[in-house]
Structure formats: structure tokens, C-alpha cells
N, CA, C and O of each residue as an XYZ file, in Angstrom:
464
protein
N     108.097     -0.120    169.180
C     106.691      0.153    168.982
C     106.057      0.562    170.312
O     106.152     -0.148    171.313
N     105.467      1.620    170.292
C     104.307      1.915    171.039
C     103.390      1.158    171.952
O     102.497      0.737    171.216
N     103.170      0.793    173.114
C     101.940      0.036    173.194
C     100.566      1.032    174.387
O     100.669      1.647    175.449
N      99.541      0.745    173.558
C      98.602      1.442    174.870
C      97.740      0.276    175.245
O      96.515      0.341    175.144
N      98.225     -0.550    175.579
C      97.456     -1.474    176.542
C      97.329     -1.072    178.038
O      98.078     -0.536    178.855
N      95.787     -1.664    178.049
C      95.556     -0.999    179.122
C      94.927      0.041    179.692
O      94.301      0.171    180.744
N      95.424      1.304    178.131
C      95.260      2.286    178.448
C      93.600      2.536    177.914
O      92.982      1.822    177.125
N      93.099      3.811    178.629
C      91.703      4.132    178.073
C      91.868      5.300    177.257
O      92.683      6.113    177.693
N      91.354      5.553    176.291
C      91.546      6.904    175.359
C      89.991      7.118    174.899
O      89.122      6.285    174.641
N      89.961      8.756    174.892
C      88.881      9.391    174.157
C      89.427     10.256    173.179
O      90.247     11.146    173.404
N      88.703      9.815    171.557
C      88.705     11.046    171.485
C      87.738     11.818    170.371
O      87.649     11.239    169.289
N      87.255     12.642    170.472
C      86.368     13.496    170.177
C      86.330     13.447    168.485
O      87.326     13.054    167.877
N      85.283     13.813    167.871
C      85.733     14.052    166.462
C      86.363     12.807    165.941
O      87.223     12.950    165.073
N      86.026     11.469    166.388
C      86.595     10.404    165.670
C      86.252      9.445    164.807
O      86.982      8.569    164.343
N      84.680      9.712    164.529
C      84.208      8.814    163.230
C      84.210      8.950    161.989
O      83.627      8.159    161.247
N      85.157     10.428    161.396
C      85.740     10.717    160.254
C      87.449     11.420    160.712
O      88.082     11.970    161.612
N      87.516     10.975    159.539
C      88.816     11.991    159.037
C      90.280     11.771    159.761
O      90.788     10.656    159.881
N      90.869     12.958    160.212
C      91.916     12.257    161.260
C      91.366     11.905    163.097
O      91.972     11.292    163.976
N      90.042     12.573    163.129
C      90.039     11.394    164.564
C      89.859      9.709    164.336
O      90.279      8.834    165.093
N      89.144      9.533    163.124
C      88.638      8.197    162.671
C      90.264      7.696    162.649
O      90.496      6.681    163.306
N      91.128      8.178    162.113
C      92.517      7.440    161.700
C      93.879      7.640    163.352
O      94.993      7.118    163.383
N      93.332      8.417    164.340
C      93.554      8.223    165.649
C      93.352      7.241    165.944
O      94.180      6.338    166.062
N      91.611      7.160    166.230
C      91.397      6.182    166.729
C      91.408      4.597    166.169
O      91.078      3.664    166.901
N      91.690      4.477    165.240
C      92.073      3.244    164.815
C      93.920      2.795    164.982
O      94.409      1.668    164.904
N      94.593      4.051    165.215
C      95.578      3.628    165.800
C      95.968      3.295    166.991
O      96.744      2.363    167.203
N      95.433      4.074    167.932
C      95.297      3.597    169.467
C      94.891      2.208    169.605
O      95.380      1.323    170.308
N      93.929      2.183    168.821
C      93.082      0.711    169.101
C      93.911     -0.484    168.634
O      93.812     -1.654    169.002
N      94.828      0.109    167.660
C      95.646     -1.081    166.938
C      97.189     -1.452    168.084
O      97.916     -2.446    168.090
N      97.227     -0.371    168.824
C      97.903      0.165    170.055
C      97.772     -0.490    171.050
O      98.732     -0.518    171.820
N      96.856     -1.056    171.306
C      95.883     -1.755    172.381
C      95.438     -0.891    173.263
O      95.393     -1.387    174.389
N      95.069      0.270    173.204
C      94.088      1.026    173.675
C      92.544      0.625    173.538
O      92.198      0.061    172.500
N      91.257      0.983    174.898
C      90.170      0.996    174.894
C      90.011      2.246    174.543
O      90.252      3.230    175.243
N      89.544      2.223    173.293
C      89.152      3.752    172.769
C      87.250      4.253    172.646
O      86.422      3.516    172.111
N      87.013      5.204    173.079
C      85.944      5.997    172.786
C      85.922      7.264    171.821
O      86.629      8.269    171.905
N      84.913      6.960    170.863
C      84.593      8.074    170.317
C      83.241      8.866    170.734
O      82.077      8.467    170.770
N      83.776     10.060    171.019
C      82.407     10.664    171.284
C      82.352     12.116    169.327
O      83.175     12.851    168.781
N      81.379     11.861    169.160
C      80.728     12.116    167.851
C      79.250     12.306    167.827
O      78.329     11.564    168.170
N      79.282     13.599    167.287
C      77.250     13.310    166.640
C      77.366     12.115    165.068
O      76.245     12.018    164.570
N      78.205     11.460    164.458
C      78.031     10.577    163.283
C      78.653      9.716    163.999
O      79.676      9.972    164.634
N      78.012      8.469    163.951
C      78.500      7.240    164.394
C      79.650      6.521    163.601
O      79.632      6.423    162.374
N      80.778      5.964    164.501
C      81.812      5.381    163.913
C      81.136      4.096    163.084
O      79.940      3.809    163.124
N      81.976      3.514    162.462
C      81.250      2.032    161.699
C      82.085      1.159    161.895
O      81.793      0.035    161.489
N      83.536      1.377    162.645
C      84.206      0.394    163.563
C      83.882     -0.232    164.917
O      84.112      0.212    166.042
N      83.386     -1.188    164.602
C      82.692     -2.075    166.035
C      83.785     -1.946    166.818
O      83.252     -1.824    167.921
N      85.251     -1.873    167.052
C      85.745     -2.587    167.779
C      86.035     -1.115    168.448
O      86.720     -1.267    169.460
N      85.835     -0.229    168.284
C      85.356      1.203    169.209
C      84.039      1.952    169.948
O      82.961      2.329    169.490
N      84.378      1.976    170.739
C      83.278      2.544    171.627
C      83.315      3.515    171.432
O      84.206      4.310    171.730
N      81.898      3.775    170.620
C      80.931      5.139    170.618
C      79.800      5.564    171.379
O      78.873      4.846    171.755
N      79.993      7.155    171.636
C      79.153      7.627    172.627
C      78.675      8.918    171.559
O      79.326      9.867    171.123
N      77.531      8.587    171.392
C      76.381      9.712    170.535
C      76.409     11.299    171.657
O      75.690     11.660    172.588
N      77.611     11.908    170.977
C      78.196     13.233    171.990
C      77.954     14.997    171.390
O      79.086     15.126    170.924
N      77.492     15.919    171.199
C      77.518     17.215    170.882
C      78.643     17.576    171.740
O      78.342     18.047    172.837
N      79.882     17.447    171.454
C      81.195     18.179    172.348
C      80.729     19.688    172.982
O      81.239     20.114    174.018
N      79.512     20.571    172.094
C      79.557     21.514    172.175
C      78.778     22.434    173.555
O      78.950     23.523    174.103
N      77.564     20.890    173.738
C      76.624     20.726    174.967
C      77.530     20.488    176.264
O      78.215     19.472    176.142
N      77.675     21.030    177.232
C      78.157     21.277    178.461
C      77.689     20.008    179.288
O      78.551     19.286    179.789
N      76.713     19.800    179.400
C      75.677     18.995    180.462
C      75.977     17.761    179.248
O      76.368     16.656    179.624
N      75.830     17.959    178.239
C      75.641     16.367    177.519
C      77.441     15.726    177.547
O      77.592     14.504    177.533
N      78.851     16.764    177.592
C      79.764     15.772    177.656
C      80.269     15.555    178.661
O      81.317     14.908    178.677
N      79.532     16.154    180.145
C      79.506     15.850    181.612
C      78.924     14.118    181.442
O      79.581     13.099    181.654
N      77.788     14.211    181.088
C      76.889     12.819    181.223
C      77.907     11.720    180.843
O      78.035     10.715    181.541
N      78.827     11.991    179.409
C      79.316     11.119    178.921
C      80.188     10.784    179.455
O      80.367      9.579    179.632
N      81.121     11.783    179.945
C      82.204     11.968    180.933
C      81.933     10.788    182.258
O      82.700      9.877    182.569
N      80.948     11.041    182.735
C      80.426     10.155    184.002
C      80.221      8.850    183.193
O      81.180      8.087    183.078
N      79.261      8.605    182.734
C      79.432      7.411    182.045
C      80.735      6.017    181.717
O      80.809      4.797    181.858
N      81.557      7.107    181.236
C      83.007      6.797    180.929
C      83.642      6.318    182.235
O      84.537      5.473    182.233
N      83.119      6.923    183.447
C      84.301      6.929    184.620
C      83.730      5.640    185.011
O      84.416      4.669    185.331
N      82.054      5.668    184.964
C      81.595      3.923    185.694
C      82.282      2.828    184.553
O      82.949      1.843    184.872
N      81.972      3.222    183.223
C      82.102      1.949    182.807
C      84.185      1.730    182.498
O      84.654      0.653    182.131
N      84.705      2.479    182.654
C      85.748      2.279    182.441
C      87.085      2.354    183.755
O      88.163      1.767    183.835
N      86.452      3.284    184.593
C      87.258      3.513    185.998
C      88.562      4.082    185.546
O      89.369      3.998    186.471
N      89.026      4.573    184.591
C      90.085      5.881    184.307
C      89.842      6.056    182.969
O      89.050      5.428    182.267
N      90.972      7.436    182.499
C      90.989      7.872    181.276
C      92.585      7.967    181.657
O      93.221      8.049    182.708
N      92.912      7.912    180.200
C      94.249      8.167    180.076
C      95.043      8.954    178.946
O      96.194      9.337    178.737
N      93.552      8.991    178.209
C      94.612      9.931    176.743
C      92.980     10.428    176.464
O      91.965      9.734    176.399
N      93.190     12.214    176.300
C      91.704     12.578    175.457
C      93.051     13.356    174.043
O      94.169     13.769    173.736
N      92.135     13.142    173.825
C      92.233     13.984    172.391
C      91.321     14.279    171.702
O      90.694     13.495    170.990
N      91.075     15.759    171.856
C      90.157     16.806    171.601
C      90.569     17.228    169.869
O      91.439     17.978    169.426
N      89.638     16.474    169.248
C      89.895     16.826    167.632
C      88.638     17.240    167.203
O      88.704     17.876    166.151
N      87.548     17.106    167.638
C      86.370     17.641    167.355
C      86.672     19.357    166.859
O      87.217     20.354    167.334
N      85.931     18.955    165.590
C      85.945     20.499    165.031
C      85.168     20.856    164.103
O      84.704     19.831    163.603
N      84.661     22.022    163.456
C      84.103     22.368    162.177
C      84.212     23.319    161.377
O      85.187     23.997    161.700
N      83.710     23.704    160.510
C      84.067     24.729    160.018
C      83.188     25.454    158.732
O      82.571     24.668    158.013
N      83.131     26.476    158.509
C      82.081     27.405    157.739
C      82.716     28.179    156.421
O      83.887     28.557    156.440
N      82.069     28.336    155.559
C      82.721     28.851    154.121
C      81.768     29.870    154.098
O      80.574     29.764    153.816
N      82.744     31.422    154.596
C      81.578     32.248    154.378
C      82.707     33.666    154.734
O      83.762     33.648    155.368
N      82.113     34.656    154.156
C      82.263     36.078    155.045
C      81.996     36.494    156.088
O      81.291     35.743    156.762
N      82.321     37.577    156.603
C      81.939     38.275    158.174
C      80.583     38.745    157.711
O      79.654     38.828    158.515
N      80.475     38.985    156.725
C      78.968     39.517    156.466
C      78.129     38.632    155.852
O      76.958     38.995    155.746
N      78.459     37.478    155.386
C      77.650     36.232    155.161
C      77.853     34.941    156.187
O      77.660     33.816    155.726
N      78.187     35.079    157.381
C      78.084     33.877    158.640
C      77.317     34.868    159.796
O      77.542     36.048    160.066
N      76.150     33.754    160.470
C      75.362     34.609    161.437
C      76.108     34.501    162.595
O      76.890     33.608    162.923
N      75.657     35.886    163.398
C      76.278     35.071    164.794
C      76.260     34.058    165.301
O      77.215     33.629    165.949
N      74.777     33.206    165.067
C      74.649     31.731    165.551
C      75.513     30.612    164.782
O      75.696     29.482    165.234
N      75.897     30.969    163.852
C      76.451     30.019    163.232
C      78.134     29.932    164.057
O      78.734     28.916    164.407
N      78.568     31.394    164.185
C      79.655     31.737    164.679
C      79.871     31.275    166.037
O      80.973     30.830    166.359
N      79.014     31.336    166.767
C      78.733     30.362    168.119
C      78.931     29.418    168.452
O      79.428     28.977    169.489
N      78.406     28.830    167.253
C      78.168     27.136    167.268
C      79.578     26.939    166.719
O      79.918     25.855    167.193
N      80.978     27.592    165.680
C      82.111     26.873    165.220
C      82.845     27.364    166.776
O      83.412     26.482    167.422
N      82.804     28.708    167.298
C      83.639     28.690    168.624
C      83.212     27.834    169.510
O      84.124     27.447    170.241
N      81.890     27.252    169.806
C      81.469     26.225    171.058
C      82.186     24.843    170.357
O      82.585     24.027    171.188
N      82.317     24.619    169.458
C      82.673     23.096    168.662
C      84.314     23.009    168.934
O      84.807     22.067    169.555
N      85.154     24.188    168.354
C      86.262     24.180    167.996
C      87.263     24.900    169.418
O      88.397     24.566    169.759
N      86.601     25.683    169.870
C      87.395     26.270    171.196
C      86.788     25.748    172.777
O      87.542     25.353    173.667
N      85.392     25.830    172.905
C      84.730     25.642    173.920
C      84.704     24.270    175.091
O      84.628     24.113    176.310
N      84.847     23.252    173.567
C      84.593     21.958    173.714
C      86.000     21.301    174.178
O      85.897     20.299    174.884
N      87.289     21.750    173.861
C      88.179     21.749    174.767
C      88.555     21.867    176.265
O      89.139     21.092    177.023
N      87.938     23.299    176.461
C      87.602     23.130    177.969
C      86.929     22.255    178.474
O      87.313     21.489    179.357
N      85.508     22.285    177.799
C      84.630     20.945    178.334
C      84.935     19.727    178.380
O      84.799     18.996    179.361
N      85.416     19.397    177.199
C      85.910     17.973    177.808
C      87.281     17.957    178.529
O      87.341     17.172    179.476
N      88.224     18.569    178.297
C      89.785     18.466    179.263
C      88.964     18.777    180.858
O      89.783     18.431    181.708
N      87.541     19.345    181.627
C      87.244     19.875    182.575
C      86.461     18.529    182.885
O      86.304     18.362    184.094
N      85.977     17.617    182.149
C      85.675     16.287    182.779
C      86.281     15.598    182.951
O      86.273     14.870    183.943
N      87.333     15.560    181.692
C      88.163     14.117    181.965
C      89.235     14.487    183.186
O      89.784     13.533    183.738
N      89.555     15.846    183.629
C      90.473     15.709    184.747
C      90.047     15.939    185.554
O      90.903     16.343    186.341
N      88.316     15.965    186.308
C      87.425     14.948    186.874
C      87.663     13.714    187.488
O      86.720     13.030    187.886
């Protein structure tokens, strides 16, 4: 078996779906896990940080945050994502913006703090 004791983990996109089922494995792992999410997890025994992956300046803040209260990172995992049901001629550019800043952007951004 696995153990992440010790270890600190983020990861993005984790109060549903498969980040929610990440992060409940890390944690079962003995990992200190963070979720950063705009929907709040409903597992107390994870640390959530109210995050827009997609905001530059807002997953810097969190990023810093993370480094005082925790003093390393050791596992991100960038699962934050979304997605749109539409045509090229029925999705706006803004909408199109907002799935590349969520799904491509937010990778850089956070892999560019956490190796910070």
C-alpha cells in the first residue's frame, strides 16, 4: 500500500466528481490535502480554498497562502475543468475563453505557483 504521509497535495477541481474521489484517496493515504474549487467540498477532513483556477492573481494568493500555512507542496493535480454543449456557431468567444482559461490555462497557473 501506498502511503502519503506527510505529504501535502493540491488538487484543483476536487469537490465533485473524480477530483472529489482523488482527494479522498490521498487523504485516506495520509496526505494533507487541499482543494481549491469555486463549490465547496462537504468533507471536513479537507482543506478547502474558495479558488477560480482560471484567475491568475487569485491562484497566486492561494498558492502563497498554501506555502505559509503548510511550508511545502508535494503532489498538485490539476483536474479542474469544464465544459460546453454547443456549436462553433452557437458558443461565444467568451464562453470559449473561459473553457480554455479553466481547462488549459489553469495548468500553467497553478504548476507556475506550486513550483514557486
Amino acid at each position: 500500500m501506498i502511503s502519503l504521509e506527510k505529504k501535502v497535495a493540491v488538487v484543483t477541481g476536487g469537490s465533485n466528481g473524480i477530483g472529489k474521489a482523488i482527494s479522498k484517496v490521498f487523504h485516506e493515504l495520509g496526505a494533507e490535502v487541499h482543494v481549491l474549487d469555486i463549490e465547496k467540498t462537504s468533507d471536513k477532513k479537507i482543506h478547502f480554498h474558495h479558488c477560480d483556477v482560471s484567475d491568475h492573481q487569485t491562484v497566486g494568493r492561494v498558492f502563497e497562502s498554501l506555502a505559509e500555512q503548510s511550508g511545502r507542496l508535494d503532489i498538485l493535480v490539476n483536474n479542474a475543468g469544464i465544459a460546453s454543449i454547443g456549436t462553433v456557431e452557437s458558443t461565444s468567444p467568451e464562453e470559449m475563453d473561459k473553457i480554455y482559461a479553466v481547462n488549459v490555462k489553469s495548468v500553467f497557473t497553478c504548476s507556475h505557483f506550486a513550483i514557486k
